[in-house]
C-alpha positions as CSV (number, residue, x, y, z in Angstrom):
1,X,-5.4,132.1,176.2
2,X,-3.1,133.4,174.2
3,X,1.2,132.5,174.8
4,X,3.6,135.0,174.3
5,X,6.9,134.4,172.6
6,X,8.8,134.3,169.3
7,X,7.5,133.7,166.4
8,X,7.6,129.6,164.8
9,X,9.9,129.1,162.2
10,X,8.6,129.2,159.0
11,X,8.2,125.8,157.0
12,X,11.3,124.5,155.5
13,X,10.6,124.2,151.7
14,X,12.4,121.4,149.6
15,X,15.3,123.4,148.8
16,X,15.9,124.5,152.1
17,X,16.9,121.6,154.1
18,X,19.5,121.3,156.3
19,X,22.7,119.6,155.1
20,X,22.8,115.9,155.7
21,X,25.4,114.3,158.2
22,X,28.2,112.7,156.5
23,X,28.1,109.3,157.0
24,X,30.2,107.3,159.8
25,X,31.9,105.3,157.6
26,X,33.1,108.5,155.4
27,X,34.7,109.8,158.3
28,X,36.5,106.4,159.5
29,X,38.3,105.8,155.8
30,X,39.3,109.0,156.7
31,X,40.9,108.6,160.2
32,X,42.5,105.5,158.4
33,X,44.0,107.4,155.6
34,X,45.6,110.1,158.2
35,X,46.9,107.7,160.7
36,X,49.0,105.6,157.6
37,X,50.2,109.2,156.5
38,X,51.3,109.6,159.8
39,X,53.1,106.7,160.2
40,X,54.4,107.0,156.6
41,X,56.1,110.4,157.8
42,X,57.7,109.3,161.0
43,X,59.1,105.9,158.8
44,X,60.6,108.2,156.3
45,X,61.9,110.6,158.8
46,X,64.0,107.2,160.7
47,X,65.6,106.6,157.1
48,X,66.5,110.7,156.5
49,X,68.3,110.4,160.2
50,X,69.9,107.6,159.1
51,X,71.5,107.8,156.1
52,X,72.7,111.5,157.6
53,X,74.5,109.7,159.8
54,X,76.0,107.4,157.5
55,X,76.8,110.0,155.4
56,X,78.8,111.9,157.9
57,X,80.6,108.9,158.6
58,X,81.6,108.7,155.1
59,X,82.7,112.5,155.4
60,X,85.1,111.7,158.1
61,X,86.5,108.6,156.6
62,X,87.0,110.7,153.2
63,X,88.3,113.7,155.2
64,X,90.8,111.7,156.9
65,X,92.2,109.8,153.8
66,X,92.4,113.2,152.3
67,X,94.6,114.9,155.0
68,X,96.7,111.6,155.1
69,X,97.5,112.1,151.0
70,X,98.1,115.5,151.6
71,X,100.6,115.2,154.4
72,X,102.3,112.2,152.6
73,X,102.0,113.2,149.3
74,X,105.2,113.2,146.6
75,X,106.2,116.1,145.1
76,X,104.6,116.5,141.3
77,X,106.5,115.7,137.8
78,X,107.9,118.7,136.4
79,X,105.6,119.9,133.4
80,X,103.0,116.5,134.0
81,X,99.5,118.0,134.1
82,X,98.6,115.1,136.5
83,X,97.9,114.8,140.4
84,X,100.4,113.8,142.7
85,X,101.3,109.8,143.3
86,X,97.4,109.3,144.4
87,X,95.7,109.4,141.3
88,X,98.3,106.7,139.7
89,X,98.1,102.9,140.3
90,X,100.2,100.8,142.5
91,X,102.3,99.5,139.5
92,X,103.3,103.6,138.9
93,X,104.3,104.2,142.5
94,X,108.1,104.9,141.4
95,X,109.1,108.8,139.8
96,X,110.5,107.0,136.6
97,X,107.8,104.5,136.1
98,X,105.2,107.7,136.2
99,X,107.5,109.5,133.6
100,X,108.1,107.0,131.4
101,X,103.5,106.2,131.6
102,X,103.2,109.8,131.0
103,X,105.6,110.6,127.8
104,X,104.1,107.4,126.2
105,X,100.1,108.2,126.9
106,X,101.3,112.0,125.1
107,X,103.3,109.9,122.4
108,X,99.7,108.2,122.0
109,X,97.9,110.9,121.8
110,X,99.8,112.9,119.1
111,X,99.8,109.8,116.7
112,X,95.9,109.7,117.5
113,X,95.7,113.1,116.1
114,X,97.8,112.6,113.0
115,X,96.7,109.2,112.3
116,X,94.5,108.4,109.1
117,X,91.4,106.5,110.4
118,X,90.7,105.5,106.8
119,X,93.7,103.4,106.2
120,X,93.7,99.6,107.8
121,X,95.7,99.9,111.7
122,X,97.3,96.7,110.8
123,X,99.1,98.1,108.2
124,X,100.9,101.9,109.5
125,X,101.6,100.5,113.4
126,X,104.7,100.6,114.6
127,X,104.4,97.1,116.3
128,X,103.9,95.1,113.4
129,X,101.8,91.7,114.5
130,X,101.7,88.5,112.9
131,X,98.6,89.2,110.7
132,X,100.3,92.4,109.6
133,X,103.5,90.9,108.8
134,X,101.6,87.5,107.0
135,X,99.8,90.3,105.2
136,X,102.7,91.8,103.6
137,X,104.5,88.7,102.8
138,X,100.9,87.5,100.6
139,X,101.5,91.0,98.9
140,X,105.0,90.6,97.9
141,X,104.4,86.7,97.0
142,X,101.3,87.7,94.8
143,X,103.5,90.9,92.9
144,X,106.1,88.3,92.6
145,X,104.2,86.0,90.6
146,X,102.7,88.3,88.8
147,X,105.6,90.0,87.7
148,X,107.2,86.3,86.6
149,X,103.7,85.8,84.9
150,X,103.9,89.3,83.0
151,X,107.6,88.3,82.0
152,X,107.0,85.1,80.6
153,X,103.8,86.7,78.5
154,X,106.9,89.4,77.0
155,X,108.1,88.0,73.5
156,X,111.7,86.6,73.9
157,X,114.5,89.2,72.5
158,X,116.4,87.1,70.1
159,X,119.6,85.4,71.4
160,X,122.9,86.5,71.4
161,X,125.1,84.4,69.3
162,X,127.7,83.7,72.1
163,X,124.6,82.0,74.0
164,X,123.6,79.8,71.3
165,X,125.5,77.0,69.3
166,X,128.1,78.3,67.2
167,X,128.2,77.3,63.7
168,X,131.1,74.2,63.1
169,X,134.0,75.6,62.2
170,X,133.3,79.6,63.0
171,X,134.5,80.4,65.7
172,X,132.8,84.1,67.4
173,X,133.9,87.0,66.3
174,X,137.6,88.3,67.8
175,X,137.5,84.9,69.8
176,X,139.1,82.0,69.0
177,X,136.7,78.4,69.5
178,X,137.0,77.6,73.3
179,X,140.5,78.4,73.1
180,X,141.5,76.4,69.8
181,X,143.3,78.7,67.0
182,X,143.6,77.9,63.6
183,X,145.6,75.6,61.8
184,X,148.9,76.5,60.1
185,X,148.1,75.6,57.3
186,X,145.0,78.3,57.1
187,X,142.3,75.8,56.5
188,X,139.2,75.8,58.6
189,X,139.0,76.2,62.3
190,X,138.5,72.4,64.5
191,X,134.9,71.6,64.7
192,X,134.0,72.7,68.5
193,X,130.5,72.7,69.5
194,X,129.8,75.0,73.0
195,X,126.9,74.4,75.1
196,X,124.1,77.3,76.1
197,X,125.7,76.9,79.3
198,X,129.1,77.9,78.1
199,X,130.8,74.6,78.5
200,X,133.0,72.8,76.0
201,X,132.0,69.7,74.6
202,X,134.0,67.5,72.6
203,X,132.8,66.1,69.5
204,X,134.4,62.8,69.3
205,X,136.0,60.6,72.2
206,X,139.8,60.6,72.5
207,X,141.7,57.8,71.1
208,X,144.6,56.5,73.3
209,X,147.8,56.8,71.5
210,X,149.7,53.6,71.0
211,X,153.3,53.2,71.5
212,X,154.2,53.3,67.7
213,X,152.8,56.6,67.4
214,X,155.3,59.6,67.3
215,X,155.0,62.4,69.4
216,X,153.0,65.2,68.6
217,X,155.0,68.8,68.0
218,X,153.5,71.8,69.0
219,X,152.0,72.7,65.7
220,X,150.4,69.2,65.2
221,X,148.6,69.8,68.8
222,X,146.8,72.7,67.0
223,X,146.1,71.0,63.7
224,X,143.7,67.8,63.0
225,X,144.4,64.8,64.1
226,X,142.7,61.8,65.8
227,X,142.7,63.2,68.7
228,X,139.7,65.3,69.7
229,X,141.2,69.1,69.5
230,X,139.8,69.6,72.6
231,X,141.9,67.4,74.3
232,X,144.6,69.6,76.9
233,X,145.9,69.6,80.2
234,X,143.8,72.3,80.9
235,X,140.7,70.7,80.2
236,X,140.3,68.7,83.1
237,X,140.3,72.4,85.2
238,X,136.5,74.4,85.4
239,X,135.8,76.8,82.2
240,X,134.6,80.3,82.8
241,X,133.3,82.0,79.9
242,X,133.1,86.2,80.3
243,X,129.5,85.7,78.9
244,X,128.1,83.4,81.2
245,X,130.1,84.9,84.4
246,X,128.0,88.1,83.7
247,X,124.2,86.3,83.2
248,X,121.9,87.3,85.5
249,X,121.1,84.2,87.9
250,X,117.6,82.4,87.1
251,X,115.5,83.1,90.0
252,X,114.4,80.6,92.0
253,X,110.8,80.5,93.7
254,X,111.1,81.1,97.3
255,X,107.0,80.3,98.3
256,X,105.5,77.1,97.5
257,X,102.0,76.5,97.9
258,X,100.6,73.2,99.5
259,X,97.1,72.6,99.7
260,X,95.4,73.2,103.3
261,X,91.8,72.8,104.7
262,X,89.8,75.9,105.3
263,X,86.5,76.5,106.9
264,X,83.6,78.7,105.6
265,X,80.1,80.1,106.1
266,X,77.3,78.1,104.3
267,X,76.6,79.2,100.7
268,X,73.1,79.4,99.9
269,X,72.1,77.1,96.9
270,X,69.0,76.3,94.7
271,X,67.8,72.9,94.3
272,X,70.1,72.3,91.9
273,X,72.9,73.2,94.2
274,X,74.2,76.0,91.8
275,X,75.4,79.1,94.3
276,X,72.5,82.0,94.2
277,X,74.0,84.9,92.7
278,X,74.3,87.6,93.2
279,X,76.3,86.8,96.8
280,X,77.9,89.3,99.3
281,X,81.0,88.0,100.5
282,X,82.7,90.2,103.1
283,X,82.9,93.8,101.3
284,X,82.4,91.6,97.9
285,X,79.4,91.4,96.3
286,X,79.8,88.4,93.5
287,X,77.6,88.8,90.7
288,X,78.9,86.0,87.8
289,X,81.7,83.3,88.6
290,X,82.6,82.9,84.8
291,X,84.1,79.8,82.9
292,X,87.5,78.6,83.2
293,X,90.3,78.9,80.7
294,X,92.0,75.8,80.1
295,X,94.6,77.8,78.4
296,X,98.1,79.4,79.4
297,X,98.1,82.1,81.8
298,X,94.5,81.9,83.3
299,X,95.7,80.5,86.3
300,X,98.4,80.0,88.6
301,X,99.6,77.8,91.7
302,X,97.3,80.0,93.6
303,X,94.8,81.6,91.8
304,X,92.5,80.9,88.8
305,X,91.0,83.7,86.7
306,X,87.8,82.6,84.8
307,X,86.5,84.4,82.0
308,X,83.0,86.4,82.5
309,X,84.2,86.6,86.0
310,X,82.6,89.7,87.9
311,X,82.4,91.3,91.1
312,X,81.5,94.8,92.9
313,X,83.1,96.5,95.9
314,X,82.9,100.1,97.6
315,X,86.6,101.9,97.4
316,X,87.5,105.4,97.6
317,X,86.6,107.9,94.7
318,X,89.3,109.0,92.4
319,X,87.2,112.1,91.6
320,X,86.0,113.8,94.9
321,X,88.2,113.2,98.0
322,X,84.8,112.9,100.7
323,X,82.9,110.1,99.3
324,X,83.4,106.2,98.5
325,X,82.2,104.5,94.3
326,X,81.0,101.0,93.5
327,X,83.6,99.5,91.1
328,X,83.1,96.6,89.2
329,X,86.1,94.5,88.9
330,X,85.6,92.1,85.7
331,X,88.7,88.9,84.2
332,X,87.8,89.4,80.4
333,X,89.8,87.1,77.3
334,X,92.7,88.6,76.2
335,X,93.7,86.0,73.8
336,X,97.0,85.0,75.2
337,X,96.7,85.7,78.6
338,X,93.6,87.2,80.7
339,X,92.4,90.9,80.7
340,X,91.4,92.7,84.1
341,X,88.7,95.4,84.0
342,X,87.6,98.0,86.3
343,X,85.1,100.9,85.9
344,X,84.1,103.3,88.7
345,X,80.5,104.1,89.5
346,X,81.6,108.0,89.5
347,X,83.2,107.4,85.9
348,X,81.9,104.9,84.0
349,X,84.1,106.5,80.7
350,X,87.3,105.9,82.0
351,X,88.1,101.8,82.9
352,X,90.8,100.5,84.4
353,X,91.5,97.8,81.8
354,X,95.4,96.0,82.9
355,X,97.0,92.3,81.5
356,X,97.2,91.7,85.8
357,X,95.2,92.4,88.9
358,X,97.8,94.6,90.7
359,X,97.9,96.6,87.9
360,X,94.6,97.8,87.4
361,X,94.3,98.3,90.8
362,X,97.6,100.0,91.6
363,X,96.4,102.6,89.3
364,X,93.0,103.2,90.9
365,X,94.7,103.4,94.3
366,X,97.3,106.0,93.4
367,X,94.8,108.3,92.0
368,X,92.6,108.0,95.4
369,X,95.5,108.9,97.4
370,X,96.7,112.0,95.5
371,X,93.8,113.6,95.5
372,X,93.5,112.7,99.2
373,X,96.6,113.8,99.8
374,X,98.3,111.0,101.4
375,X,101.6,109.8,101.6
376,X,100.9,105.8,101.7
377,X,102.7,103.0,99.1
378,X,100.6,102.4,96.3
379,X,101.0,99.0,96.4
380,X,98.1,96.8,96.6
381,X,97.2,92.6,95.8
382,X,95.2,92.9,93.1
383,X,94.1,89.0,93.5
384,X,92.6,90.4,96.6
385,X,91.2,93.6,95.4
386,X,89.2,91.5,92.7
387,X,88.0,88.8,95.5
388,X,90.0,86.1,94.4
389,X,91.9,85.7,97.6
390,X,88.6,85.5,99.5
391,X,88.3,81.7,100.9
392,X,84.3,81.3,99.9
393,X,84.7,82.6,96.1
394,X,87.5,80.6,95.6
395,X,85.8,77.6,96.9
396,X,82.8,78.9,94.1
397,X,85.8,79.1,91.7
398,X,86.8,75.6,92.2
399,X,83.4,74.0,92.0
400,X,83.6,75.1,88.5
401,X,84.0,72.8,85.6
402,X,87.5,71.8,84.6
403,X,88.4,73.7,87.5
404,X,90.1,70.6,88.6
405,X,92.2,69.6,85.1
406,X,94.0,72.8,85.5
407,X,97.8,71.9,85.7
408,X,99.6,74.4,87.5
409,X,97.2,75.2,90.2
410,X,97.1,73.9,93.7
411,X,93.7,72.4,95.1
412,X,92.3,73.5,98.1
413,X,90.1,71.9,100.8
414,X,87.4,73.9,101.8
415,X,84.4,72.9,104.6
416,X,80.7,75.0,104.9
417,X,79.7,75.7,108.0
418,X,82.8,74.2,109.2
């Protein structure tokens, strides 16, 4: 018996059969995944309402302040490009405190814009602080003393003869001896000796007249006798000579130095305990601390200038007004005092070679600032241009031998790592 109806399905081959379920547990990670999105969105939604809210309550607050400055708001400073009283602090609340806040903040500003940021703050403010001002007075100490130093190296000019000891019995020329004239008779002028000083001195005690004695004339008081002829009433008043009215006063030293602890950095040392060279101090850069000069001129109350000394620094070029040169500052024997020497990295043929400090460097320092353009003093310490003023290298300087037999100089303390 034979059914009718449709055809069976052909046989599935291998590569034709039916896609697999996914599994269960696929689709559960899945369902996970979408309900932690959901919840995700609906958490981050909460937060957006929330800080829109906040924020419009910010907006009001702000809004409110606003229209409160605006309706009590002062009127603005003629030519001030400020706003009105609400941008300035409580301690500018008044119309002449603002005024006075704004012409010094422009004052500011214009010497910010002319101001040369090369040159040391301390040294072109108007409002001079103590290191300034303690600055300036080393300066003009050190010039001074090496000024007097540079004087006393001059050969002396040979005396007048009105300031030495006149010869006995020659009185100067068209001036009779401390007053005395000759002697009728034409012989010889009294023996009257005058100090450097320009006081009289007499040259033998007076002898007191006995009653027997008769009375002196007036020519006898001017010739020899046993009296001394220096012997008047007007000796007991004060003597002013015209020569000695007019000397120039002997200067007297107004800065005395005492000797005061300092402390320092640690300075690195061998096994020995001899300072490794070369050594950066500050802007100095040491490279030989030299021997010291036992003799005249080498050193005074404050400094000492060994021979062989040397250091290098960075200072403007005197050559091309952008850049900075090494120079190398160097105390070389000049026989009877020391010799300073400085050559330039930029040009080594031209040193600066000077009988002080200041002066070799005073020279340097001019050139740099004319070809700069600048209108600053020239003056300069040269002690301090060549180091010697720094606290560590003079603490080197005195561990030197016979650094401590010097006469005139003043000893200093110094701690490491103090």
């Amino acid at each position: 018996m034979v059914v009718m109806g449709p055809p069976p399905p052909p046989p599935l081959s291998v590569t034709q059969q039916p896609p697999l379920a996914p599994p269960k547990e696929n689709q559960e990670n899945v369902f996970d995944k979408y309900r932690k999105l959901k919840r995700k969105f609906f958490e981050l939604e909460d937060k957006h309402k929330e800080a829109q809210h906040e924020l419009m309550l910010c907006w009001g607050t702000c809004s409110s302040r606003i229209r409160e400055l605006e309706t009590h708001s002062e009127p603005i400073v003629s030519g001030v490009p400020y706003p009105p009283s609400s941008a300035f602090p409580r301690s500018l609340s008044t119309l002449k405190a603002r005024s006075y806040f704004v012409s010094n903040l422009r004052q500011a500003m214009a010497e910010e814009d002319i101001d040369d940021h090369e040159v040391d703050p301390l040294l072109t403010s108007r409002h001079v602080g103590p290191l300034a001002r303690k600055r300036a007075e080393d300066e003009h100490r050190d010039r001074a003393e090496e000024e007097a130093r540079e004087a006393r190296r001059q050969p002396k000019r040979p005396r007048a003869p009105v300031k030495g000891k006149e010869a006995m019995g020659q009185p100067p020329h068209g001036q009779p001896a401390m007053g005395v004239g000759p002697s009728p008779e034409g012989g010889p002028g009294a023996p009257v000796l005058v100090s450097t000083k320009g006081t009289r001195l007499r040259l033998k005690p007076p002898v007191r007249p006995s009653p027997n004695d008769p009375v002196p004339s007036i020519n006898a008081a001017h010739s020899q006798s046993s009296l001394s002829p220096l012997l008047s009433p007007r000796d007991d008043q004060p003597h002013y000579d015209p020569v000695q009215r007019h000397a120039k006063p002997k200067r007297l030293k107004a800065h005395t130095v005492t000797t005061k602890s300092y402390s320092i950095p640690t300075v690195p040392r061998d096994k020995q305990g001899r300072p490794l060279l070369p050594l950066t101090v500050g802007i100095m850069t040491v490279n030989q601390l030299g021997e010291v000069c036992m003799r005249e001129h080498f050193h005074t109350e404050r400094y000492i200038f060994p021979v062989g000394y040397e250091v290098t620094r960075k200072y403007s070029s005197t050559v091309d007004p952008t850049t900075d040169a090494i120079y190398t500052c160097s105390i070389l024997d000049g026989g009877d005092g020391p010799k300073f020497k400085i050559v330039a990295s930029d040009v080594p043929d031209r040193p600066q070679i000077a009988g002080t400090a200041t002066g070799a460097w005073s020279t340097i320092v001019k050139q740099a600032n004319t070809i700069r353009n600048r209108q600053h003093s020239n003056s300069v310490s040269g002690p301090d241009f060549f180091g010697l003023g720094q606290n560590t290298i003079k603490h080197l300087i005195q561990e030197l031998p016979n650094a401590d037999r010097l006469r005139d100089y003043v000893w200093q303390n110094f701690v490491e790592g103090g």
